[in-house]
BAVOTI-355343 format. One record per residue (C-alpha): residue in one letter; x, y, z negated. Coordinates in steps of 0.001 Angstrom, whole numbers. Each point is the difference from the previous one (the first is absolute). Layout:
<tormis>
@aa=A, u=X, v=Y, w=Z
...
</tormis>
This chain:
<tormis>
@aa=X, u=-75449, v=52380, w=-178558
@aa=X, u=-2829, v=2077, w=-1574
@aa=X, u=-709, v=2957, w=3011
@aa=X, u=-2645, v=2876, w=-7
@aa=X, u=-1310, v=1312, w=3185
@aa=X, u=-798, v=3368, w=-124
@aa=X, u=-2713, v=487, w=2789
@aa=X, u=-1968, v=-2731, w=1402
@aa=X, u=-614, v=1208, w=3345
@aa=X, u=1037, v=-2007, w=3239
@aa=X, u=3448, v=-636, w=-1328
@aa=X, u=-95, v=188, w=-3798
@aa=X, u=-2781, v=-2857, w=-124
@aa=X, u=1694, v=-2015, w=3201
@aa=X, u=3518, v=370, w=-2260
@aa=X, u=-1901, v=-988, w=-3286
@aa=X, u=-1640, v=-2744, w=1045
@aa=X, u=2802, v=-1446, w=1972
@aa=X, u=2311, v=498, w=-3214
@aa=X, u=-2439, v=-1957, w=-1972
@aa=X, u=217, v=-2754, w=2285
@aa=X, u=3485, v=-745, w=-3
@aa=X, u=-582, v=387, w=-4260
@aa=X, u=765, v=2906, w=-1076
@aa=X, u=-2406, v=1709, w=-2320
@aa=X, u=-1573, v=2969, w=1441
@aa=X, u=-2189, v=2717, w=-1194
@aa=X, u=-1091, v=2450, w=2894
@aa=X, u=-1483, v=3395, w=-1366
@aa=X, u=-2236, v=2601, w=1907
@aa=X, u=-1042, v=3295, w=-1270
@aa=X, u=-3761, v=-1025, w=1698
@aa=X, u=-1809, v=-1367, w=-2179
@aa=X, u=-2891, v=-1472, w=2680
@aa=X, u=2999, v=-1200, w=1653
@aa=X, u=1187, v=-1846, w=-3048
@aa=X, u=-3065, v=-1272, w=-1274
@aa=X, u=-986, v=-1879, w=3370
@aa=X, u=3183, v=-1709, w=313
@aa=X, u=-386, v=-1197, w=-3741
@aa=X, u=-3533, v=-1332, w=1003
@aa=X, u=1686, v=-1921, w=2797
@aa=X, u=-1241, v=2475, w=3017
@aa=X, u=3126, v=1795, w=2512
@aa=X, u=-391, v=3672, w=769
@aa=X, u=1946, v=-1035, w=3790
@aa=X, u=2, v=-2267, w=1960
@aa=X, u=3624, v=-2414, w=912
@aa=X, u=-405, v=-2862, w=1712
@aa=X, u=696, v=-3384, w=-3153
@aa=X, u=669, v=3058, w=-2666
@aa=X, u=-3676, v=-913, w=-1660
@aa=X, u=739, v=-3394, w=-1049
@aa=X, u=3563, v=1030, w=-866
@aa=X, u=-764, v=2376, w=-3009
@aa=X, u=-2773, v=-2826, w=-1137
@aa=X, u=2374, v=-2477, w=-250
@aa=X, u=2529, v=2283, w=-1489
@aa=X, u=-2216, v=1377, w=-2489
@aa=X, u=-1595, v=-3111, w=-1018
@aa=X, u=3916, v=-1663, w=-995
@aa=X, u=77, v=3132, w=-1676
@aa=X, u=3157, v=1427, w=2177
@aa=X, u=-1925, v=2896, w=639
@aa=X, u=-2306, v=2634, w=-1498
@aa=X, u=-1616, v=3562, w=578
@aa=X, u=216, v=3660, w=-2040
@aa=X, u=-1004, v=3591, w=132
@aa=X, u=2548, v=541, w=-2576
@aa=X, u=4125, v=797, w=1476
@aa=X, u=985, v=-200, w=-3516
@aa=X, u=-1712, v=-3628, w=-563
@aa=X, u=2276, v=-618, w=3377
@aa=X, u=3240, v=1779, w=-1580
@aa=X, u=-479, v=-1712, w=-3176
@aa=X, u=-416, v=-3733, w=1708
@aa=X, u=2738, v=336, w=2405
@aa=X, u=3587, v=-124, w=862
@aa=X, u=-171, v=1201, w=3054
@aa=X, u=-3033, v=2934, w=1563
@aa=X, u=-217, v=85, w=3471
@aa=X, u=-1233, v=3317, w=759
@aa=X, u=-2656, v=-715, w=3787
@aa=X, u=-2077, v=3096, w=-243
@aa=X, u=-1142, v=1693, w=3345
@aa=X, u=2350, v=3088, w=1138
@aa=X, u=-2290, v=1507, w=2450
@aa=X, u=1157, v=2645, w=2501
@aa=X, u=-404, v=3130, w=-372
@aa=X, u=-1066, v=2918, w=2729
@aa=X, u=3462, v=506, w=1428
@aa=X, u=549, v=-3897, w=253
@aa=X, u=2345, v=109, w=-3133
@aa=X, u=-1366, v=-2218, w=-2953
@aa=X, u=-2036, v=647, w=-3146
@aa=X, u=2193, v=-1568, w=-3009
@aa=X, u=-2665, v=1233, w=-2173
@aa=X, u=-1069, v=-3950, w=-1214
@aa=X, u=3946, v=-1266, w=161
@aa=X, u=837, v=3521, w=-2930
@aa=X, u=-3140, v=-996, w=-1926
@aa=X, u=714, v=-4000, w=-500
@aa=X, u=3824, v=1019, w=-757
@aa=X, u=-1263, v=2046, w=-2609
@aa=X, u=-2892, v=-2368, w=-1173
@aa=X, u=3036, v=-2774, w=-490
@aa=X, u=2397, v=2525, w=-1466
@aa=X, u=-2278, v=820, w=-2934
@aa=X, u=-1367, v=-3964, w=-431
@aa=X, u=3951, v=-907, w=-332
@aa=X, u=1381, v=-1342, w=-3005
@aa=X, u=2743, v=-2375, w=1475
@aa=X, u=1963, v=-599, w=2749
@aa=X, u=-1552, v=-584, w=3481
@aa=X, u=527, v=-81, w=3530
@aa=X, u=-2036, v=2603, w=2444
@aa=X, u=-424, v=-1031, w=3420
@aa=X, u=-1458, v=1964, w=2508
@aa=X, u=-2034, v=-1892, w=2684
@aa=X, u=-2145, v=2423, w=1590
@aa=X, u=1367, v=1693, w=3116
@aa=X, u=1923, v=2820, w=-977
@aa=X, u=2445, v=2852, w=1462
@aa=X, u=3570, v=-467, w=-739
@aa=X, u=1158, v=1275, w=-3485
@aa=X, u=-3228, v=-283, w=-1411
@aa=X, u=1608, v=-2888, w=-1932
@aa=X, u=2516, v=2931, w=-1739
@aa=X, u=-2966, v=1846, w=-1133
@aa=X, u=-2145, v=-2881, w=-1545
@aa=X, u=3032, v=-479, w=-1750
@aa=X, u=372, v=3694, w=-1217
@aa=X, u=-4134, v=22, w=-1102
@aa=X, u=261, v=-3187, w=-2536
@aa=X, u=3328, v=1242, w=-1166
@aa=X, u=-1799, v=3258, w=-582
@aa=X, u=-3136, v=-1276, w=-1393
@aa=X, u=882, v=-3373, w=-1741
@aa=X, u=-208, v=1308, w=-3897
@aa=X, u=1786, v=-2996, w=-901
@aa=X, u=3075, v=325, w=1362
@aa=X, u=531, v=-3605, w=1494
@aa=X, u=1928, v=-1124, w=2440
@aa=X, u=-1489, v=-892, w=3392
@aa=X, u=1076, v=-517, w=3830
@aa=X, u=-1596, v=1396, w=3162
@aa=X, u=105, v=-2316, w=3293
@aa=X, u=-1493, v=200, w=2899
@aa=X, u=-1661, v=-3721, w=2141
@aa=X, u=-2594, v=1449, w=2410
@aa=X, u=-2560, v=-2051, w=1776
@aa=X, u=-122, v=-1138, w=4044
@aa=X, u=-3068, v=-1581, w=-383
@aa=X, u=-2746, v=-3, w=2912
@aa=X, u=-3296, v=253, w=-798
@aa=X, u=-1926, v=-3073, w=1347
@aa=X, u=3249, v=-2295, w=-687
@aa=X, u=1061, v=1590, w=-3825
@aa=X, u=63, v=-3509, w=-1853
@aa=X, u=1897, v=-1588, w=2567
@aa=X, u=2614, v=3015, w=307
@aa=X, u=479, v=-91, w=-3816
@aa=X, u=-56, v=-3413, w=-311
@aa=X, u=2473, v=-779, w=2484
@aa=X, u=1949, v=2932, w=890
@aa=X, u=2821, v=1473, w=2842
@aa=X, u=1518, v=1636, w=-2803
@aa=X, u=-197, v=1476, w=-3459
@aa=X, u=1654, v=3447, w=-331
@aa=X, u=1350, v=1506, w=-3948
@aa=X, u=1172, v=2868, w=55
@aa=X, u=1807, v=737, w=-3208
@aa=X, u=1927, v=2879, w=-2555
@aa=X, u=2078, v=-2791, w=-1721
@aa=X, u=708, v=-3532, w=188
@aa=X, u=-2214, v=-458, w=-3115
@aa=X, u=-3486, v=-887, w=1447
@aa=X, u=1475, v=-1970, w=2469
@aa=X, u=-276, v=-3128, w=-1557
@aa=X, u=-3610, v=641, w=-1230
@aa=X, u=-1028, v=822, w=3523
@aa=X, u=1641, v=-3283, w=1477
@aa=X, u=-1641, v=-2227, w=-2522
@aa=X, u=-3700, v=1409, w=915
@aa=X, u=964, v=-214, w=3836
@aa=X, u=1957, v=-3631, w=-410
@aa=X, u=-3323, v=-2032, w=673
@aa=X, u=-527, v=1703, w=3346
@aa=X, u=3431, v=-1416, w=1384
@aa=X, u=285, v=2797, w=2330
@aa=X, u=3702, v=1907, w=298
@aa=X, u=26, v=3176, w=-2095
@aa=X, u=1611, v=3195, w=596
@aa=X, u=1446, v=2295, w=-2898
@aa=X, u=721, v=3211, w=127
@aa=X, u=-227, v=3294, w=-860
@aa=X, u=-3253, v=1816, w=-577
@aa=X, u=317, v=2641, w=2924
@aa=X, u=715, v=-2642, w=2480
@aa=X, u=-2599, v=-2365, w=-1181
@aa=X, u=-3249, v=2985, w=467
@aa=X, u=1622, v=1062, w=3503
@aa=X, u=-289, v=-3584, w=1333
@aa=X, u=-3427, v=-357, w=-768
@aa=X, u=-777, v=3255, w=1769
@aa=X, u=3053, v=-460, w=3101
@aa=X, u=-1877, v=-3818, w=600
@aa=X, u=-3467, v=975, w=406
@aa=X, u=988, v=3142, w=2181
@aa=X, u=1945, v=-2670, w=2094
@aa=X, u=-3150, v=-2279, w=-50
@aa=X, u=-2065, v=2852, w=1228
@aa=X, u=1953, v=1175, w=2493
@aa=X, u=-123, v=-3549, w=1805
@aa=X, u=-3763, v=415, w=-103
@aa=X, u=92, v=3541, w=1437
@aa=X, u=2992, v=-1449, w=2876
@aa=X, u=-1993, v=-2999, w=1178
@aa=X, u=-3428, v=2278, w=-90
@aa=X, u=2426, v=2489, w=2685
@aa=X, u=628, v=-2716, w=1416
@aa=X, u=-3650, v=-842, w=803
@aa=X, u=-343, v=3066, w=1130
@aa=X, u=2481, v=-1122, w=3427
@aa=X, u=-1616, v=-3117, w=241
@aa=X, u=-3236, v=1394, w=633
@aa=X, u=1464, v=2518, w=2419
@aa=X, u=1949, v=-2469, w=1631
@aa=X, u=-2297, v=-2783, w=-93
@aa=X, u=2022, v=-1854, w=-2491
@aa=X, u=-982, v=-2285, w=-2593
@aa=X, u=1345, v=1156, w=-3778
@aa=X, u=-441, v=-3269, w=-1522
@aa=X, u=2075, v=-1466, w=2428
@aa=X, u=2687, v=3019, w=-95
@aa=X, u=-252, v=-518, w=-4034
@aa=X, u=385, v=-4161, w=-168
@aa=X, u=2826, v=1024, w=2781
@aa=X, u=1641, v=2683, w=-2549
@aa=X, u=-812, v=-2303, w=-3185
@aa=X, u=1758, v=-2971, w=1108
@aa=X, u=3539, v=1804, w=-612
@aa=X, u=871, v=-887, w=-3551
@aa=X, u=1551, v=3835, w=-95
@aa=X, u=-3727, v=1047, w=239
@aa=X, u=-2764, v=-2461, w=-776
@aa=X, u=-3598, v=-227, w=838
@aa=X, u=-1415, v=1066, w=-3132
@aa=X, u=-1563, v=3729, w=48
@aa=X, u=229, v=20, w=3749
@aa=X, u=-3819, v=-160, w=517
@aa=X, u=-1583, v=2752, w=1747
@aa=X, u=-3189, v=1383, w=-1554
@aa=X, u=-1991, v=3085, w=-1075
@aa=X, u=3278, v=790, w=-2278
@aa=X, u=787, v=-476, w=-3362
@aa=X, u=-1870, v=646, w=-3122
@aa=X, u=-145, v=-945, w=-3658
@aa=X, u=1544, v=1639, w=-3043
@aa=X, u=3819, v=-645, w=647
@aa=X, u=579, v=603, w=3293
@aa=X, u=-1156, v=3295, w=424
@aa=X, u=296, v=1287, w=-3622
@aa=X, u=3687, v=-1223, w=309
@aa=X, u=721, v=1545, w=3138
@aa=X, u=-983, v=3000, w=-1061
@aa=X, u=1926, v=13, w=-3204
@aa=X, u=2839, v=-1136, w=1905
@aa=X, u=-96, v=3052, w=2283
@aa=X, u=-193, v=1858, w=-3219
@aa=X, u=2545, v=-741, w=-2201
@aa=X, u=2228, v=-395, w=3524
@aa=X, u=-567, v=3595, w=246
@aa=X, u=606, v=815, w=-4252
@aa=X, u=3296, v=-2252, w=813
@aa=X, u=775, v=2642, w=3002
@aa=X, u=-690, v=-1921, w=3062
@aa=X, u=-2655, v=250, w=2151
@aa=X, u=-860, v=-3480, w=1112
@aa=X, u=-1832, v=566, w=3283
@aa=X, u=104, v=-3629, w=1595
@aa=X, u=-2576, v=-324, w=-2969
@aa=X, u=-2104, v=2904, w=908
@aa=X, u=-502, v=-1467, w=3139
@aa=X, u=-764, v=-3367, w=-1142
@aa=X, u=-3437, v=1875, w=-1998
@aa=X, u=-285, v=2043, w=3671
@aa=X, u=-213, v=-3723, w=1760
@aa=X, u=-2358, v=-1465, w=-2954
@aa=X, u=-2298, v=3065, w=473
@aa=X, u=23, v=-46, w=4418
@aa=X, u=-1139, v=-3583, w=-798
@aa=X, u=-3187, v=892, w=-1072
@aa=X, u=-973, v=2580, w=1947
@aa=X, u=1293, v=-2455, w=2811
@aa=X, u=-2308, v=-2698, w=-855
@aa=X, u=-3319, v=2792, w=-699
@aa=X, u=470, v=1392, w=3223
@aa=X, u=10, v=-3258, w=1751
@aa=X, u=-3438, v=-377, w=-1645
@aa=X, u=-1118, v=3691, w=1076
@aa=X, u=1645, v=-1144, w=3931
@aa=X, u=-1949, v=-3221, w=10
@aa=X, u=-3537, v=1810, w=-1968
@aa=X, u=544, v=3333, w=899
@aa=X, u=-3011, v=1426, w=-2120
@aa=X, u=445, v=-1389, w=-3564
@aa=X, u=-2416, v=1921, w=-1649
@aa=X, u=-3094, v=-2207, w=-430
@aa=X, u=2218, v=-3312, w=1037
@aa=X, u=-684, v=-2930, w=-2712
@aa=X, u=3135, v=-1515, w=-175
@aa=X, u=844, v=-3237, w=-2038
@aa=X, u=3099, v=-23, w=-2166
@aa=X, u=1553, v=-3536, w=-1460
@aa=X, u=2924, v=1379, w=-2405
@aa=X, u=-21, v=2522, w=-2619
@aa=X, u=3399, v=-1283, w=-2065
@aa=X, u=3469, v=1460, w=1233
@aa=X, u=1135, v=-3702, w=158
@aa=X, u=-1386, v=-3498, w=-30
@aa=X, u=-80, v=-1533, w=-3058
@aa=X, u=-863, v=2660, w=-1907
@aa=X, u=-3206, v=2235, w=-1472
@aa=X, u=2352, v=3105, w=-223
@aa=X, u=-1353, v=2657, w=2400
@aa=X, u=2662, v=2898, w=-1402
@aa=X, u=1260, v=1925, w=3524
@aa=X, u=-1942, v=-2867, w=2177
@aa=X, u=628, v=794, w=3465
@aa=X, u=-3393, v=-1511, w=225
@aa=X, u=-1685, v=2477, w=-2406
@aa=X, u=1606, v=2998, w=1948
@aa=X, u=-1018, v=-1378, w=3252
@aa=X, u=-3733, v=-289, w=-1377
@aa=X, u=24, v=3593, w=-1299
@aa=X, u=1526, v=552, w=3581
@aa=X, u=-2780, v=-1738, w=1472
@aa=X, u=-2678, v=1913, w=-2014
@aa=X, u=1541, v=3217, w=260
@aa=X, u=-1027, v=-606, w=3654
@aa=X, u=-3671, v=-1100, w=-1191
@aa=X, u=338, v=-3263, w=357
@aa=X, u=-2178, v=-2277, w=-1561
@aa=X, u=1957, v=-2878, w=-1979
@aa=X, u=-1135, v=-3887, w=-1303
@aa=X, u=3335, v=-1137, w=-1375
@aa=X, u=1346, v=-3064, w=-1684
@aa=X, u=2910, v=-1375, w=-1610
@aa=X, u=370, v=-3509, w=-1935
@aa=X, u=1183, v=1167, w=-2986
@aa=X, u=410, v=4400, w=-619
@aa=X, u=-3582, v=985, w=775
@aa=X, u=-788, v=313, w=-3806
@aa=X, u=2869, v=2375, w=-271
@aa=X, u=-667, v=1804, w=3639
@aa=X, u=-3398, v=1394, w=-1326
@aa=X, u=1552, v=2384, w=-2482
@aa=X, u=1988, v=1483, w=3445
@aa=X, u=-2457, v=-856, w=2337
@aa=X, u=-3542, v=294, w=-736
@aa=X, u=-2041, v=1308, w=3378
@aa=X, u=279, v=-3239, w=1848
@aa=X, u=-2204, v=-3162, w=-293
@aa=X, u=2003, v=-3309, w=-1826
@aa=X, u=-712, v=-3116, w=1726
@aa=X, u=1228, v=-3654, w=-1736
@aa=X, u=-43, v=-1686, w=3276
@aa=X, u=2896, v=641, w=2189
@aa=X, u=-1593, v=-1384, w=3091
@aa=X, u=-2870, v=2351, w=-984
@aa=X, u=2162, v=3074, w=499
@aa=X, u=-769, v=141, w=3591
@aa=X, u=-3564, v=-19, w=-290
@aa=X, u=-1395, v=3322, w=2218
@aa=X, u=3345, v=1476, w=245
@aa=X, u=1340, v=1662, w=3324
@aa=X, u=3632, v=-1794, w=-975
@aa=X, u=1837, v=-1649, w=-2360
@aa=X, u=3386, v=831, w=-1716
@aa=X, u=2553, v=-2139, w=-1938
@aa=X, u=1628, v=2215, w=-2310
@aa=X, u=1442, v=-2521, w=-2676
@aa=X, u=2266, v=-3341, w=1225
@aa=X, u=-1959, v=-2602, w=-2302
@aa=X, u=392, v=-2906, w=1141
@aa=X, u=-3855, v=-787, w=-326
@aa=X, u=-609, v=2134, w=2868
@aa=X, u=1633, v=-2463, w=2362
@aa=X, u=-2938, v=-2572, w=-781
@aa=X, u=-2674, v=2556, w=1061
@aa=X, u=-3087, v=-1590, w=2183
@aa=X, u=1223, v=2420, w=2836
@aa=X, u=-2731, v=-1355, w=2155
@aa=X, u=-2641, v=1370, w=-2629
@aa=X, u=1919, v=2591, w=71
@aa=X, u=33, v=931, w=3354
@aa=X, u=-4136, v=-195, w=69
@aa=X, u=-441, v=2165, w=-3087
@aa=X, u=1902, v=2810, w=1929
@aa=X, u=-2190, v=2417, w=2041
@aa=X, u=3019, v=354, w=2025
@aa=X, u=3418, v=-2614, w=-411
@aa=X, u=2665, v=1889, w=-1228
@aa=X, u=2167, v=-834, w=-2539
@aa=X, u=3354, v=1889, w=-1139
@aa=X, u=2607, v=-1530, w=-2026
@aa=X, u=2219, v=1574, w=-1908
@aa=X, u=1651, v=-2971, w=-1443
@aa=X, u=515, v=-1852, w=3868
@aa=X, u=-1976, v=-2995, w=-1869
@aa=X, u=-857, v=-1536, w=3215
@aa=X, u=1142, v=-1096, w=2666
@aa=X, u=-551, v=2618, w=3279
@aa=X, u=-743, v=-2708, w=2936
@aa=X, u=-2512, v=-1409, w=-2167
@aa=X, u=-2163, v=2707, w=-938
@aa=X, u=69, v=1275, w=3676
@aa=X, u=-1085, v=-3677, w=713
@aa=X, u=-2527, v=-137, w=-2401
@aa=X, u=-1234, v=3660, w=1834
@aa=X, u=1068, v=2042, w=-2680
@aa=X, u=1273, v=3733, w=525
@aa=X, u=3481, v=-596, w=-1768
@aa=X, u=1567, v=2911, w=-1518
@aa=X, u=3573, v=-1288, w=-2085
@aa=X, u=3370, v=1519, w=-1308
@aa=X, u=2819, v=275, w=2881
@aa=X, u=-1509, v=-2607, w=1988
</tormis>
């Protein structure tokens, strides 16, 4: 199939590249041109973990290729994927600004049939009104279709998700692109769902309000256990082993971050309330996500009392492993926390510190992780990469002036720090 991505952020570039490699032909278009002019030297404006050596291959069989220009996309295409950012907005309802633009961009480029699918993550009917701006604006007068596939791609684990998915979800107006959209999906043998448009945006929002509401439960949850003296990794591996519930998203921690989960839940709440229902379970799941962090600074503030002055060592400045994205980090708030208290910061993270600087620039970088410590009255984990688990704790320990460590990702284990004379601060244990 011959496919333009429109948009080569986190999932236009994952899609495009991932398209290529099953062989379709794929031109993926941005309207930055630094952006577009690195990738076509071979450099990647994010990081995803085997994504680099993905668009080389693809690019270099020729599968895949980069443009400023949507009508260059339009004109080599069959099918545009529209994956431009919809960013909220003040009152949590989204900015559609980018998704009216592209629609119109591809209207007046038009001089044929095509199919339109939206892929970015969008409020329901938003598909009816792409649909009314090309018909408006498309000076040819060619037919086209409008369907909707969004994305449930995690950041960290995007090439694997695509590659080999739960699902694939087309929403659709008529049966027409049907068969278009099956043939780009067939190499991914995953089971696809058709249906219509509206149904198709709603379940992209209705899953990852579900998915963050297990976060927000099992981070309650921790909230008991450490009354109670509980352990929530126990309660959760307890909870997960029921196949009606699963173990997946049931690990406590500073909260969730990112740009879905709270962007979504937000819009969610929104057009909930447009729709004429006020959807307070998910009110309450932001409530939780927001106790969480002022839970896990004011264990800091019990354990330090006095911040201002503290030097405090950081490891973790993504929202996620995996990942250089620092967009809503729960570890970027909880530095500004941190220095809002005048705290003095060295921080680290394996892969995001690049992109952290532009966010976070009054606190000293250090490469070394086990160099963090160095000086500092404690140490906090405030990102669950997995690197952290193979840190020289012993050196650790020395480099402290006193040894205190809080984890906000319950990386390790609670009998062993205490052993190893640690002052052990977790999640709900």
């Amino acid at each position: 199939m011959k496919i333009s991505i429109i948009g080569t952020g986190y999932v236009g570039l994952v899609t495009g590249a991932c398209f290529a490699e099953v062989g379709h032909h794929v031109v993926c278009v941005d309207s930055d041109p630094a952006k577009v002019a690195l990738l076509q030297a071979g450099g990647m404006p994010i990081y995803e973990p085997d994504l680099e050596d993905l668009v080389a291959r693809n690019v270099a069989a020729g599968r895949l290729c980069f443009s400023n220009s949507t009508v260059e996309g339009v004109e080599k295409s069959d099918v545009i994927f529209i994956a431009v950012p919809t960013p909220p907005l003040p009152d949590g309802s989204v900015d559609l600004s980018f998704i009216e633009r592209v629609a119109r961009e591809i209207a007046g480029a038009m001089t044929s049939y095509k199919i339109i699918v939206d892929k970015s993550t969008v409020p329901v009917n938003t598909g009816e009104k792409v649909a009314e701006t090309i018909k408006r604006y498309c000076k040819a007068r060619v037919e086209f279709d409008i369907a909707s596939n969004p994305e449930f791609l995690r950041e960290g684990f995007a090439v694997g998700d695509l590659m080999k998915p739960d699902r694939i979800v087309v929403g659709v107006r008529s049966p027409r692109p049907v068969a278009a959209m099956k043939e780009i999906y067939a190499p991914f043998q995953a089971p696809i769902i058709v249906t219509d448009i509206n149904s198709a945006e709603l379940i992209k929002h209705a899953a990852n309000s579900f998915l963050a509401l297990k976060i927000s439960y099992i981070n309650a949850i921790s909230v008991l256990c450490e009354a109670s003296g509980a352990n929530v990794q126990e309660v959760a591996n307890g909870m997960g082993m029921d196949a009606r519930i699963g173990r997946r998203f049931l690990d406590a921690s500073l909260g969730f971050g990112g740009s879905c989960f709270p962007k979504d839940l937000g819009a969610f709440i929104k057009i909930s309330e447009q729709l004429g229902y006020d959807f307070r379970l998910l009110r309450e799941v932001q409530a939780i996500n927001a106790d969480q962090m002022a839970r896990f600074v004011k264990k800091i503030t019990d354990t330090l009392w006095v911040l201002k002055g503290k030097r405090l060592g950081v490891l973790g400045l993504a929202f996620k492993q995996n990942t250089d994205d620092v967009r809503q980090s729960p570890a970027i708030e909880l530095c500004h926390r941190l220095l809002r208290e005048g705290a003095i910061l060295r921080v680290h993270d394996p892969k995001a510190m690049g992109k952290a600087r532009a966010v976070l620039p009054d606190v000293t970088y250090v490469d070394d992780m086990n160099e963090v410590a160095e000086g500092c009255d404690a140490l906090i984990v405030a990102t669950e990469w997995p690197e952290f688990k193979q840190l020289d704790l012993e050196r650790v320990r020395k480099c402290l002036t006193h040894p205190i460590l809080f984890d906000g990702r319950n990386l390790f284990d609670v009998r062993e720090m205490e052993a190893l004379g640690f002052i052990y601060k977790s999640i709900g244990r």
